[in-house]
N, C-alpha and C positions, 0 to 999 in steps of 0.2 A: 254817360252816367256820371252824375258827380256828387261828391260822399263832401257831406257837411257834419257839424255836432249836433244834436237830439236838442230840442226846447222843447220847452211840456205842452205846446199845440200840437207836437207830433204822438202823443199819448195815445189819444182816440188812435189812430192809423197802426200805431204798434201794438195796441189790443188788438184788433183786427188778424194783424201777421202772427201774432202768437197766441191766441185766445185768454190770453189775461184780462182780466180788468183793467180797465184805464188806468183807476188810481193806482196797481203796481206798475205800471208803467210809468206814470210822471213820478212816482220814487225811485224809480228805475232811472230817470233823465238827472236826478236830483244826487243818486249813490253810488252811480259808474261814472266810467269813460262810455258815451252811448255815442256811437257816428250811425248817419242816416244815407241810405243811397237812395238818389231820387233822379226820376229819366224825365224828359218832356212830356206832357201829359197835351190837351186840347189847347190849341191856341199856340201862342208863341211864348206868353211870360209865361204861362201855368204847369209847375212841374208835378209830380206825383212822386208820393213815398214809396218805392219799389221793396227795401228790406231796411234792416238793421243791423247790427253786433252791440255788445256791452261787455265792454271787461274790466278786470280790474289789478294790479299786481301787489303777491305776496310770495312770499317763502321763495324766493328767485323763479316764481313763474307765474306767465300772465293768464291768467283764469278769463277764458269765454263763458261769459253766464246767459247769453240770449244770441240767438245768432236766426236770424227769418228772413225768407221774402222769396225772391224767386230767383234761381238755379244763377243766373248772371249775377244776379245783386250779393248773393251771398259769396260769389267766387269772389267781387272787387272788394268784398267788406272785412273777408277772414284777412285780406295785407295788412289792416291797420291794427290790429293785434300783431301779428308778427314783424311788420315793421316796427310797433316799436318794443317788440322784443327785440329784435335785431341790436337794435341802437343801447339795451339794456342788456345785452349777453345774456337773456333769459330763455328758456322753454316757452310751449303756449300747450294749455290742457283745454279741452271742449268737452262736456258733457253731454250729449247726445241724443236726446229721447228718440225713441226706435223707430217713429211716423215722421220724422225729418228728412224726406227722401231731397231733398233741392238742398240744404244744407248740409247734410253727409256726400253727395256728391264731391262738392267746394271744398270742403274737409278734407277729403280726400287726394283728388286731384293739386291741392297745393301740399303733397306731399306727408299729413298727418298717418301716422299707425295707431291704427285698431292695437286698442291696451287691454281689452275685453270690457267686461260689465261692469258698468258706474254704478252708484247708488239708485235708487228712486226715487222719484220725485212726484207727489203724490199718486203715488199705487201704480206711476210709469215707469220700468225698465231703463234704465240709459247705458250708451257707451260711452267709453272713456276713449279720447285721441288727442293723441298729443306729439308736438312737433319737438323735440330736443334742440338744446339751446346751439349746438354745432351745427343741426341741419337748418334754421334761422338764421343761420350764418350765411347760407347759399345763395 
């Protein structure tokens, strides 16, 4: 698998993994940090978009604001947020809508805690996980 940066032909494909709209999505490639994980697809040159992350940092911690795709893709995608929290001595917070089962896994397993209930996010529930700037350190 290998994680590149987001350009706005990746739009369509990231609608797809999140059910947005294209055009929030190429705003999305245009107003984060967005990496792309993509595996071999048919053929030898032709890869496919497997998942994504976006994030962005403020107030000493890096905010995941999309995080998609499949169970693998999102375990290799949540390091690039806390990588470069790491390098930042920052936290990293994920916001979670509650039907993200491939992405709360990854969340998980790279060590994030359940903060309990986020906000909503059009009339969806989210959790809140977040990884502490000391345990980023590990």
């Amino acid at each position: 698998m290998e994680i590149r940066d987001a350009v706005e032909a990746d739009a369509e494909r990231m609608a797809e993994l999140s059910g947005s709209p294209p055009d929030v999505m190429r705003n999305l490639v245009h107003d984060r940090t967005v990496r792309i994980a993509e595996t071999p697809a048919d053929g030898d040159e032709e890869t496919a978009v497997a998942g994504f992350v976006s994030f962005d940092a403020r107030d000493s911690t890096v905010h995941v604001t999309q995080i998609g795709g499949s169970e693998s893709a999102c375990a290799r995608l949540i390091e690039e947020p806390v990588s470069f929290a790491r390098r930042e001595e920052m936290g990293v917070e994920v916001l979670l809508p509650a039907d993200e089962d491939a992405a709360r896994t990854a969340i998980e397993d790279a060590g994030f805690e359940n903060e309990g209930a986020g906000p909503q996010f059009e009339g969806q529930q989210t959790t809140r996980y977040r990884l502490d700037a000391g345990r980023a350190h590990q």
